[in-house]
N, C-alpha and C positions, 0 to 999 in steps of 0.2 A: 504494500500500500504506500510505503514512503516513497520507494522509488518511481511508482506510478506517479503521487505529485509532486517530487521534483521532474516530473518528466515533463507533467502536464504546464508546471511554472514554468520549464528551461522554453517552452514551446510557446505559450505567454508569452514569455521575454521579451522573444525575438520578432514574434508577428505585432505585440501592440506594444511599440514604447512611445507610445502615445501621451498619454494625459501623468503627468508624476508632478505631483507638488506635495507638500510638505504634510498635511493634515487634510482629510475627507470628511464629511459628518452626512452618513445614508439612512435611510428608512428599510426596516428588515420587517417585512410582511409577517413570514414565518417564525422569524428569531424569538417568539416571545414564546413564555412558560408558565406555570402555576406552581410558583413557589411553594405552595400550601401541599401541592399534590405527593402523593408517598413516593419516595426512592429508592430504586432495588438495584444491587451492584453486585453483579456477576464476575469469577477471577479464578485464576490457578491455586494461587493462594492468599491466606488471611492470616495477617498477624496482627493483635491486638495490645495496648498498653494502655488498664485502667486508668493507672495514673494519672497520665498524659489525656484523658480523653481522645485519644484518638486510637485509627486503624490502618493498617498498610494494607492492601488488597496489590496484589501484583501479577502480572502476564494474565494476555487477552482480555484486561477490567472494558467490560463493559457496566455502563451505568444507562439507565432509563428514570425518567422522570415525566408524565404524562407523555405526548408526542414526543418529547426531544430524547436523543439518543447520544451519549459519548462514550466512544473508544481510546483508550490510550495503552500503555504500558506498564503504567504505574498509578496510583491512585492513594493520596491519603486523605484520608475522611475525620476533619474535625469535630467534636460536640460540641456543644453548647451546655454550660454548665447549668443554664439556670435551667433549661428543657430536658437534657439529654438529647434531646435532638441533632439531626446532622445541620453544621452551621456551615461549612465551607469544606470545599474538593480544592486539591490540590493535584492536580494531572498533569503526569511527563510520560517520556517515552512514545511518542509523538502520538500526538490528540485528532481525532476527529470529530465534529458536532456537527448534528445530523436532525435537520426537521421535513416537515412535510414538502416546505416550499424552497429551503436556504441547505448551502453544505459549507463546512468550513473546517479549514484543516492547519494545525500549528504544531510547533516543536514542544509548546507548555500552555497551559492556562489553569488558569483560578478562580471557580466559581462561589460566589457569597450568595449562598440559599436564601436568608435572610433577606439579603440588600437587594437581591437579584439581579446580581452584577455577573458577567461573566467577560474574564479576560484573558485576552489571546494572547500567546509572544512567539516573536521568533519564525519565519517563514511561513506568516499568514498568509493562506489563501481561503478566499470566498467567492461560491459560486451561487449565485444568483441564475437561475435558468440562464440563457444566453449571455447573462453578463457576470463577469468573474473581475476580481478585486485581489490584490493582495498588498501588504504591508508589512513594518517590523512586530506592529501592535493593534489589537482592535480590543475597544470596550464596547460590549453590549449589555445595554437594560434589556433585559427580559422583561421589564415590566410593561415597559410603553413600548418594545419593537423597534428602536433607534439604537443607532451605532454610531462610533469614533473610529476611525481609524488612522494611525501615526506611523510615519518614518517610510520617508520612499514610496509613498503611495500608488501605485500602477492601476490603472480600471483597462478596462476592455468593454465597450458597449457592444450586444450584437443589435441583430436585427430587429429581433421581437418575432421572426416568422418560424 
């Protein structure tokens, strides 16, 4: 899968070096979630530390949370002391987020359940049916569907057909 999208960015690159300025701010249709909604994460393995409130989940972590879907490599899942609750993901080992209408793919990202923030790093790309975006950084609210995206910005509009 990595090599697939570096293949699909090196192929980006070179056909739209079109539009790059410094900072983006897009409207994500699909990008949004229900924070409230339950989370279930799937993995090779589980380690766990009471102490710490937290969990390592590693190889193949899948996570779902209503529609949206992430894979990555690596996964630590913080609580929330006052709920026990899952408060925030920490995902390495390169990330994919996956909804109905948006796909987007990074080296790490950080999602705040609570805040309903999720944030990309590191050879962002977003594909948007015919149009694909990529950057160093994207912040997405999940709440309202809008995005940021930073550093080196790249778009590619297609057609719409």
């Amino acid at each position: 899968m990595k090599s697939v999208r570096r293949i699909t960015l090196a192929a980006f690159l070179v056909l739209a070096p079109a539009l790059a300025v410094a900072q983006a701010q897009i409207a994500l249709s699909g990008l949004s979630a229900d924070p409230g909604a339950p989370v279930e994460v799937t993995a090779e393995s589980l380690s766990i530390d009471q102490n710490a409130r937290s969990a390592v989940f590693s190889g193949d972590v899948v996570i779902a949370q209503g529609e949206m879907r992430i894979a990555a490599g690596r996964a630590e899942v913080h609580y929330s002391e006052e709920t026990g609750e899952i408060a925030r993901l920490v995902l390495s080992g390169g990330v994919t987020f996956v909804t109905a209408e948006e796909e987007a793919g990074a080296e790490r990202a950080e999602y705040d359940l609570a805040g309903g923030e999720l944030v990309l790093s590191g050879d962002v790309l977003l594909s948007q049916g015919p149009n694909v975006l990529s950057a160093d950084e994207m912040r997405v609210n999940l709440r309202d569907g809008t995005a940021q995206m930073q550093g080196r910005v790249r778009t590619l509009f297609g057609s719409g057909q």
